[in-house]
N, C-alpha and C positions, 0 to 999 in steps of 0.2 A: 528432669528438665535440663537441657542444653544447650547452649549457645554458643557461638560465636563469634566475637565482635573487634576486630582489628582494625577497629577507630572508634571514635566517639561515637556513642548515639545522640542522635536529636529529632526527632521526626514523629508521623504517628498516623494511624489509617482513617479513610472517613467512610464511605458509604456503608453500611452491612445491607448490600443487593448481590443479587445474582444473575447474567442473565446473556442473551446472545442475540445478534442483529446481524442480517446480511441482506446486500442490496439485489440478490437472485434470489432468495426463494424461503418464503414466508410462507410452512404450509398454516399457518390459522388465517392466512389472507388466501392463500391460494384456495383453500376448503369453504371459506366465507364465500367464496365471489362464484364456484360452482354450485352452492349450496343458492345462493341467488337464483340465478339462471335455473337451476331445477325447480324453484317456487314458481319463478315467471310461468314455465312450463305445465305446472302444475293447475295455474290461474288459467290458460288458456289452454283447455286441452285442444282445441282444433287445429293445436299448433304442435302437436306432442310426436315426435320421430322416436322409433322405438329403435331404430340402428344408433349406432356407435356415433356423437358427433367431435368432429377436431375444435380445439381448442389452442389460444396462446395464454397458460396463467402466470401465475405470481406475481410478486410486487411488481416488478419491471418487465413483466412479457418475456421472461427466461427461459421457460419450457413449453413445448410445445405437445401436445400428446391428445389422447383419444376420450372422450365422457359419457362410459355410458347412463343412456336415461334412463335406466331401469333401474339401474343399484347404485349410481350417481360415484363410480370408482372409474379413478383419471389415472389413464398410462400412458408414462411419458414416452414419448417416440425420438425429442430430440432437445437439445438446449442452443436454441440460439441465442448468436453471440450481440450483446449490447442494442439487443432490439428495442424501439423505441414504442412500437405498437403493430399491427397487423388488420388491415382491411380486405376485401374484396368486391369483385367487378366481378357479376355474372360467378361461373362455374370455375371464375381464378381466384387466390388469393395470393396477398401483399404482403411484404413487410417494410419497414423501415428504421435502420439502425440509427444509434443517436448520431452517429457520424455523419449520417446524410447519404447513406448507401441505399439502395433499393433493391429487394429478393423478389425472385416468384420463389412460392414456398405449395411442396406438393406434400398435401395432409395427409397422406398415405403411411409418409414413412418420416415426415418430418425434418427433409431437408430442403434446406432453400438453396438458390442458385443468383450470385447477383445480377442485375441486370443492368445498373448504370451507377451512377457518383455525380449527387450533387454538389454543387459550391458553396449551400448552405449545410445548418446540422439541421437534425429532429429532436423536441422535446417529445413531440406528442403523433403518434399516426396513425388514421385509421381510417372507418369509410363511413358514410351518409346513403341515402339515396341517392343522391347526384353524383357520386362517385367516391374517390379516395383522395383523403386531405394529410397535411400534413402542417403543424407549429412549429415555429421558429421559436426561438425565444433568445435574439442576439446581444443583449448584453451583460445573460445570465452565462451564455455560452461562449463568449470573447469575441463572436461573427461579427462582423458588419453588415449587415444584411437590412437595408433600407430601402432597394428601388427592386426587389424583387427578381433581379437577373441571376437565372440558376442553370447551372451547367445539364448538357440533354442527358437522359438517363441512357440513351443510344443513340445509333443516325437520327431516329425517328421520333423518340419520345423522351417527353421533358415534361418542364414544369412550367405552367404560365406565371405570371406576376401575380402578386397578389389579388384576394379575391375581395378585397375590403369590405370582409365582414367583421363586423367591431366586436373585439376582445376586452371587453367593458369589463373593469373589477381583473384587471389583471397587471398587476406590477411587478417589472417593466413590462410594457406594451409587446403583446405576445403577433406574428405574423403569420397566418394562416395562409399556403396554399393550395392551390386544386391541382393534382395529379394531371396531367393532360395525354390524352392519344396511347394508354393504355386499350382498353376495353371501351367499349360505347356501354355505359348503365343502363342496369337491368330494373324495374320495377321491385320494391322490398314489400313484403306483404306484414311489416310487422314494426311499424311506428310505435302503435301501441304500446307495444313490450317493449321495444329500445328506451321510452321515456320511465315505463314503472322500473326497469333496470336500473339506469339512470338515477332515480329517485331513491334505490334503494342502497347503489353502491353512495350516492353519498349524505345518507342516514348513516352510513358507516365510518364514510372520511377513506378516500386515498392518503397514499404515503407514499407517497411519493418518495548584446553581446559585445561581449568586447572581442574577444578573440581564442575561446576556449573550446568553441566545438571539436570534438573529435571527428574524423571520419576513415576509415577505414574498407584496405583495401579488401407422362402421364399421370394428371390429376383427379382425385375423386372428389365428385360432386356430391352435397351435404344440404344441408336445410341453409341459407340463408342468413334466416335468423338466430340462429344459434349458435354465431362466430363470435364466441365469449371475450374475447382479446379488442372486436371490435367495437361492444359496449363499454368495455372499462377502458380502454382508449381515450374514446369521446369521452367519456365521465370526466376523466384526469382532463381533456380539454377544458370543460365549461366548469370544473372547481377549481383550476389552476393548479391542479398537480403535475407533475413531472418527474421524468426518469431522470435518473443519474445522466447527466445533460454534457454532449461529447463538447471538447471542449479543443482548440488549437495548443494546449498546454499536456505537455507528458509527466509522468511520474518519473521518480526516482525511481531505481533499482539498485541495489547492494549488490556489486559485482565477487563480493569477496575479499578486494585486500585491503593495503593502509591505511587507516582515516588516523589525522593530528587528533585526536581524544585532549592532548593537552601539552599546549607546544608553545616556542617564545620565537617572535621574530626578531630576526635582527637584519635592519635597515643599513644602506651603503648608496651612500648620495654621492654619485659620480658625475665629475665634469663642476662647470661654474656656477654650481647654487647659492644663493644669496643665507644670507645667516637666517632672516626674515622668514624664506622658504622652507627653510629646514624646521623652523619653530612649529610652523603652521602646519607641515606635515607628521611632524613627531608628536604633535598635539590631539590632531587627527586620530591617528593610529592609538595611542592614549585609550580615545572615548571608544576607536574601535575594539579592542584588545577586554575594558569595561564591557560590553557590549556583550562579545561572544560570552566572558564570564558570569553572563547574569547580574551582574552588579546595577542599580537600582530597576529591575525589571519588575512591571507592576505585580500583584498580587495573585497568586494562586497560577503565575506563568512564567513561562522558562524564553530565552532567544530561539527563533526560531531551527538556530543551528543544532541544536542541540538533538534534535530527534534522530538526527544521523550520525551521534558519539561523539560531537565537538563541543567538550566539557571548559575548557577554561583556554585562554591564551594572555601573556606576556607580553610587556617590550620592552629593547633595550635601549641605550643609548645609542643613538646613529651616527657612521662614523661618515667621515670623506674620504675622497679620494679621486687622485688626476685631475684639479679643479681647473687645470688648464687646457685639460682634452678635448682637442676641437671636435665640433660636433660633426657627426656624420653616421650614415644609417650601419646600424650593427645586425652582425650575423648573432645566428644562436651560439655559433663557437668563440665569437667576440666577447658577448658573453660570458662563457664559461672561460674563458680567459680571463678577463675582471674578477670573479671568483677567487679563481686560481690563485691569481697575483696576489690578492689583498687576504686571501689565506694565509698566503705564504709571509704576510706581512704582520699576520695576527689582526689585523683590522677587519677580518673576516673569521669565527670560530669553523674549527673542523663541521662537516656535514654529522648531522645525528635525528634518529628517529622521532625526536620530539624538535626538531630546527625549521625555521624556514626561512632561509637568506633569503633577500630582495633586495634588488639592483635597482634603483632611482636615476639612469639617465639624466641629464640636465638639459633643459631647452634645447632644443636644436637639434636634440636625435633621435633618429628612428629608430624604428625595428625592419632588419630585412623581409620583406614577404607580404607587409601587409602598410595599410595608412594609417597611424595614430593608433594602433594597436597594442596591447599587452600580452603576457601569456603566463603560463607558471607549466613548468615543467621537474625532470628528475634526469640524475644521473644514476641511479638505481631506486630499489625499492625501500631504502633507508637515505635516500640524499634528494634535498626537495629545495629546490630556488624559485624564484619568479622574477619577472624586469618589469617596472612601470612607468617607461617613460612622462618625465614632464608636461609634455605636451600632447599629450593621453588624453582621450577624450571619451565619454561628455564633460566629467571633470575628473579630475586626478585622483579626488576622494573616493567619487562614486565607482575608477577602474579601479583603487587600489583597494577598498572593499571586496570587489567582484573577485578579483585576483587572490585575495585570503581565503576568501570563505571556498573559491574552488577549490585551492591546495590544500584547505585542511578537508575536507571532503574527500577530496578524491586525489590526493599528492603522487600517486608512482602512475609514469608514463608507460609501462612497458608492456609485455601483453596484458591479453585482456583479464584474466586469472590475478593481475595486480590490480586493476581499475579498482575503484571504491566506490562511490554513490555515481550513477550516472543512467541516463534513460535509457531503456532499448534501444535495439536498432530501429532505425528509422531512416525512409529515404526524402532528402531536401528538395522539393521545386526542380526537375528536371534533372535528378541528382540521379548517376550509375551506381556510386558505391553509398553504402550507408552512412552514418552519421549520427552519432551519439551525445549527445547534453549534458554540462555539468551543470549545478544547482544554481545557477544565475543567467545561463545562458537561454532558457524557456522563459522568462518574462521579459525581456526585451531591455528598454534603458528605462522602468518607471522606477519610480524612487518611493523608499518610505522615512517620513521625519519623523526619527526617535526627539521627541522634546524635553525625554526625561534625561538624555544626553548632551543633547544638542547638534545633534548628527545627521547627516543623510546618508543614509545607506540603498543600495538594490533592493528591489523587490527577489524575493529565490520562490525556489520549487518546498510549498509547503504540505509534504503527503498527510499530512493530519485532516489538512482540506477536503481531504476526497482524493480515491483513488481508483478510477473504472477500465472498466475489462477495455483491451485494446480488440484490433482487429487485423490476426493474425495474416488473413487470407490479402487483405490490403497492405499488409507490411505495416503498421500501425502497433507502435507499441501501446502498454495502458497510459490512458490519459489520469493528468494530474491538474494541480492548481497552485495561486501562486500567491504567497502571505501578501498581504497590505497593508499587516501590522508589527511587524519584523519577530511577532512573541506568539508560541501557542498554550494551550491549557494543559496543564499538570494533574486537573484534575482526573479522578477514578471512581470506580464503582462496581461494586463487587454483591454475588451471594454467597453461602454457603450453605452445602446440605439439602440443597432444594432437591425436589421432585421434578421428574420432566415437566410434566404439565406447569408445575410451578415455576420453574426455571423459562421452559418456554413464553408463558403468560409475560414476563420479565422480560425477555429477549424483546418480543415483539412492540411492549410498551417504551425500550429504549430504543431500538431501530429509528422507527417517526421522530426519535431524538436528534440521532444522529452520534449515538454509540458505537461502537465496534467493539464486538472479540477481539481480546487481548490475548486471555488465558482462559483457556478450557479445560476440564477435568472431569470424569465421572470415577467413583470407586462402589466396591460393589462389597453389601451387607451380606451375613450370614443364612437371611430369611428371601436372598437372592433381590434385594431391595437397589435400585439401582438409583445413585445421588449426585449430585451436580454442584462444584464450584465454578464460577466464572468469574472475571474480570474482563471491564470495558471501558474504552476512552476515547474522548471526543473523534471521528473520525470521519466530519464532514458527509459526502454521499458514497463513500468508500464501497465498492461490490462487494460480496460477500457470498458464498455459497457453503451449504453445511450438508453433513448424514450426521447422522445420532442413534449407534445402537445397530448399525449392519452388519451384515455377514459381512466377509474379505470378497465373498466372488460382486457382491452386490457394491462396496466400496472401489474394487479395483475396475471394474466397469464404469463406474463413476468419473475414477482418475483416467482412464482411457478415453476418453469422450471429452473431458472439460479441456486435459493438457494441449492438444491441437486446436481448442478454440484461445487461448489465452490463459488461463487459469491455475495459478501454481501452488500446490500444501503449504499452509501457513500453519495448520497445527493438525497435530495428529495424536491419537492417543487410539489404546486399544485395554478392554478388560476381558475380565473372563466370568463369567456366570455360574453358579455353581455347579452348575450339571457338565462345565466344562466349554461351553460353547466360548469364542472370543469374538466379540465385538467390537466394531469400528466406528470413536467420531472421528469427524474430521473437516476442518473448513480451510475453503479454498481464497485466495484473493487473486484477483489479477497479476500479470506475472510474465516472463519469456523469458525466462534464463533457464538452461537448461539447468536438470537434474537427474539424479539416481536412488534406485531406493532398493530395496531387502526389506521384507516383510514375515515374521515370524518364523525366525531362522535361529539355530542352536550360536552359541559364543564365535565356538571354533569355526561356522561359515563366516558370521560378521567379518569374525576378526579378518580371516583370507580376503576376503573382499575391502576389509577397510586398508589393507596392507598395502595391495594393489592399486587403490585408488587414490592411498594419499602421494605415492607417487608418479603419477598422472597428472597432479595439481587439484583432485577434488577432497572439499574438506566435510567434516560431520555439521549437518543444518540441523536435524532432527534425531534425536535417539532415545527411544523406548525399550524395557524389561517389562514382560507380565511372566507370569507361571500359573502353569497348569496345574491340575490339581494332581498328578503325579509327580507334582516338583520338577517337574521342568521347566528352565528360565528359557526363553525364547526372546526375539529382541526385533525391533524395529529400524530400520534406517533411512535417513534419507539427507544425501549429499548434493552437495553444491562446488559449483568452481571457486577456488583461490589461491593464495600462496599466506595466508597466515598461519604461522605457527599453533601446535596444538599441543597439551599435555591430558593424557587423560589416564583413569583408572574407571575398573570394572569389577562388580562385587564385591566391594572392600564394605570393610564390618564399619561402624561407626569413627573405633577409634582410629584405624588405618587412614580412612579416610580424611580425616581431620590434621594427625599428624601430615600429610600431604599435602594439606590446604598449607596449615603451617609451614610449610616448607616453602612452597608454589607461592604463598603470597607477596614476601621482601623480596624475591626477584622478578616481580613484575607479572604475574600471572592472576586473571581473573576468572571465576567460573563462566560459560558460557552455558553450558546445558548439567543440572544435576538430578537425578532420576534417582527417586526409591524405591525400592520392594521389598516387601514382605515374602520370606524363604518358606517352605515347609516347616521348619521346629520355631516357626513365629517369631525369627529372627530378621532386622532389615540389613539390607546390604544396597549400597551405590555406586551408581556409576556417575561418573562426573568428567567434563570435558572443559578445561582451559587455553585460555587464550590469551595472549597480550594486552597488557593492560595497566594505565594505572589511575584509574577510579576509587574511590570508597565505597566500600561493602559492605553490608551489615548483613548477621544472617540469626538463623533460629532452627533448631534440629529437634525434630522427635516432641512438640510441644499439644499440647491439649488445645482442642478450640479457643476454651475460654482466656487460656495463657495469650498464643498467638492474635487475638482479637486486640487485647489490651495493649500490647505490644506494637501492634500498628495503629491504635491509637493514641498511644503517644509520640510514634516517627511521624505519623503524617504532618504536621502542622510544619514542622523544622522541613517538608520539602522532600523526605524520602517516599518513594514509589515502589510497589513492586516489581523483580522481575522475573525471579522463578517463583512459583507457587505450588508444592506437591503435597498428596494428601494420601495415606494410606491405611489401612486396617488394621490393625493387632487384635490376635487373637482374645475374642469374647468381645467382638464388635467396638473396640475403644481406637476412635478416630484420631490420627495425630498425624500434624503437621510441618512441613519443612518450607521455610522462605527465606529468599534474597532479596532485598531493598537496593535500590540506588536512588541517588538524590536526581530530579526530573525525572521523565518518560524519554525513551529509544523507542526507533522505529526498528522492530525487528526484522531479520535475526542478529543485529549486534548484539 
């Protein structure tokens, strides 16, 4: 047994579950709801088509593909993106994305075309006899949408006002409209079935700023009744289920570079501030500083900040300076003049990676460029300031919050390979060039009152919320959500050793939770037995798509298809079967940042490719070893844009490796990806990838089930979390395990 622990421990594990959820594609839901539709079929044979019919399944209307009625096996033709449901008029069919977009969609081949953009979103769409309707649901969704005025889907065709048909037993008060000046409705020959449908899916139950923007410079005709998408549509109507519900709020994205992990401010009250003022703000910052640290945050939850690596913050005493400086609007180089001076004066420390000067103005002045504005910027990608004028508004507290938590988020201003957390591209209300969010600038001025501090702070962007597919073709990055409790859950849940079906059975029962894949894992027994750990954490309506167990051509087809719709690798893994074959999971989340990958390639290409890439500015996101049963190690990649520093090593024996940790760890280096394998003479060796850092780490090498179980039941309670989890085989099927702990959850890939 082994260990590692270069700090205390205190912590300990809780759930022993296993399991996997994604908000695309659920096949025990996708196989349940055709498996319907072929009994309805069944019930009514005078309704029975013996051709191929189109369908839209899974949980959220994700794929689109073919059923046939005779052997009831569904090929997928297409995945659209963020659809909210799909109808038909006559010999057309519809869709409608939660955004509020509208397709004709040709069933042939499974692609849609949009045809106009509402002003409203879509929870719900599909069709009736009387034609094709669509759910609002605006204060689930952030719309306003009360008097029913909705933008034309073209010259010619729009959406009327509501049709005031009552959404009875639904909270908040749900808005249905009628489709108008599409198609004239056709006669449905098949009430009947819509309602035993109906009946049967829900026997089952659906399951539904202040001044920090960036900006920079031919159909086939089908039976009718057998538009599978449009009976579970309506269902999710009249049970009040809903899709992952588009939302006016975007996610975060991890651009790659510095985030303050754990950093101290230091305050410089400039011009005539009162002594009075100075208390009130250094008192302020005090409870803020408490805040980001976790310090009295309620039970079983971390500060919201913390998911994106901002682990603790300080403060210092704040000094003065120039109290006689008459006021008048400042340039940014004004600015960095102030610095300068009061650097030079020592009343100002040198710029440092873990710093954040901030420049307090005194009543009376501005900022060049803007009204009553703040900002936080950089002189490089290790030198980070901000300016918060007095007279900053809504209040001083709530920009000088905003202003923190941007710069430890996302501190270096320089390209974009430096950014830290911030939304896709996206373009503003009449805007040419795009425009990118940092984590307070997407909720606007609402406030949340920590009472446990006594504070008000911003509401920010909280990706634990939910995070759904964007929409690429509209310039739309993925949508996000936005805390209203400044704190999210820590807690987890885990299996081990399951079986698919058991694994899956798990998955699908936390989904409806509102679970997410964390960590995913298969290894593979001697009697070619194929086994599942997982790990999952709260993650609101977060998308989610998965394969479990594909070929590479069946996988890379996959990633071909999803990355132009929005959808980026969040985990990947590959094993090999004993007859040699290698296998691919792999789940996707929403996503637009680009990436690179190499897929079961010898050391010596990696390595060529990783050579070249790191510099270009792309860093390692994802890296994988399996070996074949000829002993060949082959290896996985897949890169992202940055400029953070990296240390790694590649098939080192145990003790190599460790000595290296030891080395890597008093100067500031933290694991980011650690990957085991088992050699041909059933020997392991790893590869390990470090990064800047300085966190507390606990970890565990080479341990037995029952060791490591115990072990994270005693971290969990004290607050630590997993973050790597690796599982491998020793010869004569004896399963053992490698993990890393940190105290709270991250959003990966920090």
């Amino acid at each position: 047994m082994k260990s590692k622990t270069p700090i205390s421990l205190l912590s300990r594990d809780r759930m022993q579950t296993t399991e996997s959820a994604r908000t695309g594609r659920s096949l025990a839901n996708r196989f349940l709801r055709l498996a319907l539709l072929g009994a309805c079929a069944i019930l009514f044979p005078s309704l029975q088509a013996k051709a191929d019919i189109f369908v839209d399944a899974g949980v959220n209307f994700e794929q689109y593909g073919t059923l046939d009625l005779n052997t009831g096996v569904f090929t997928r033709t297409g995945f659209p993106v963020g659809m909210a449901g799909s109808g038909e008029i006559g010999a057309n069919l519809y869709a409608g994305d939660v955004s509020g977009d509208t397709y004709s969609v040709n069933p042939a081949n499974g692609r849609d075309a949009i045809i106009g953009t509402s002003s409203s979103t879509f929870d719900t769409f599909g069709s009736t006899n009387a034609g094709v309707d669509a759910v609002s649901h605006p204060s689930l969704c952030g719309e306003d949408v009360t008097d029913g005025a909705i933008d034309t889907l073209n010259t010619s065709r729009g959406l009327a006002t509501p049709t005031g048909v009552s959404m009875s037993g639904l909270s908040p008060s749900h808005i249905l409209y009628r489709m108008a000046g599409l198609i004239t409705p056709q006669p449905e020959p098949s009430g009947v079935l819509f309602l035993i449908t109906v009946a049967a899916v829900m026997s089952y139950g659906l399951r539904g700023r202040y001044s920090s923007r960036r900006t920079r410079g031919g159909e086939m005709r089908r039976p009718r009744w057998a538009t599978l998408s449009i009976l579970t549509a309506l269902a999710g109507i009249l049970l009040g289920a809903r899709p992952a519900c588009a939302q006016k709020y975007y996610a975060l994205e991890y651009w790659g570079g510095p985030v303050l992990e754990t950093f101290t401010i230091y305050p410089l009250y400039y011009g005539a501030w009162s002594e009075a003022e100075i208390d009130a703000q250094q008192a302020y910052l005090t409870s803020l500083t408490a805040y980001i640290s976790g310090q009295n945050a309620p039970a079983g939850q971390q500060p919201m900040i913390r998911q994106y690596g901002v682990n603790s913050a300080t403060l210092v005493a704040g000094q003065t300076a120039s109290p006689s400086a008459t006021p008048r609007t400042l340039s940014n180089q004004d600015v960095l003049n102030i610095i300068h001076d009061n650097q030079a004066t020592g009343k100002f420390p040198a710029y440092g990676p873990n710093s954040l000067l901030v420049v307090f103005p005194a009543h009376g002045f501005t900022l060049k460029g803007c009204n009553g504005c703040s900002y936080h910027s950089s002189e490089s990608t290790s030198k980070y300031y901000a300016v918060v004028p007095a007279d900053t508004g809504p209040t001083l507290a709530l920009v000088t919050a905003h202003e923190v938590f941007e710069a430890a988020t996302d501190p270096a201003q320089g390209d974009k390979a430096s950014w830290g957390w911030l939304t896709g591209n996206y373009y503003p209300a009449g805007a040419v060039q795009p425009a990118n969010d940092e984590m307070v600038d997407e909720c606007g001025n609402n406030t949340i009152t920590l009472s446990n501090l006594g504070i008000q702070i911003p509401e920010g962007t909280d990706n634990t919320g939910g995070v759904t597919v964007g929409n690429p073709g509209m310039k739309q990055p993925p949508g996000g959500t936005c805390s209203t409790t400044g704190y999210t859950s820590i807690n987890e849940t885990q299996v081990y050793g399951y079986t698919y079906s058991d694994y899956r059975a798990k998955y699908n029962t936390l989904w409806s939770q509102g679970w997410r894949l964390y960590s995913l894992q298969s290894y593979v027994l001697s009697t070619g037995a194929v086994l599942y750990n997982a790990v999952w954490r709260p993650g609101g309506n977060t998308s989610e798509i998965q394969d479990y167990g594909v070929s590479y051509a069946r996988f890379r087809s996959d990633y071909d298809t999803l990355y132009p719709q929005g959808w980026r690798v969040y985990i990947l893994q590959s094993y090999v079967m004993p007859n040699g074959d290698v296998l691919y999971n792999a789940v996707w989340r929403p996503g637009d940042l680009a990436e690179r990958q190499l897929y079961g390639v010898t050391y010596a290409q990696f390595r060529s490719e990783y050579d070249t890439l790191y510099s270009e500015g792309w860093r390692v996101n994802i890296l994988q070893s399996y070996v074949l049963p000829n002993g060949d190690v082959l290896y996985n990649a897949v890169w992202r844009l940055g400029d953070n520093g990296e240390r790694q090593v590649y098939g080192y024996t145990y003790s190599d490796f460790l000595a290296k940790y030891n080395t890597l760890f008093p100067e500031g280096w933290r694991l980011y990806i650690l990957d085991a394998y088992v050699i041909s003479d059933g020997t392991v060796r790893y590869n390990a990838v470090w990064r800047p850092g300085t966190h507390a780490e606990t970890q565990v090498y080479d341990w037995t089930y029952t060791d490591f179980l115990n072990h994270y039941n005693m971290l969990f309670p004290e607050g630590w979390r997993l973050y790597i989890l690796n599982a491998y085989v020793l010869p004569g099927d004896n399963v053992r395990y490698d993990a890393v702990w940190r105290l709270g959850t991250i959003d990966r890939p920090l």
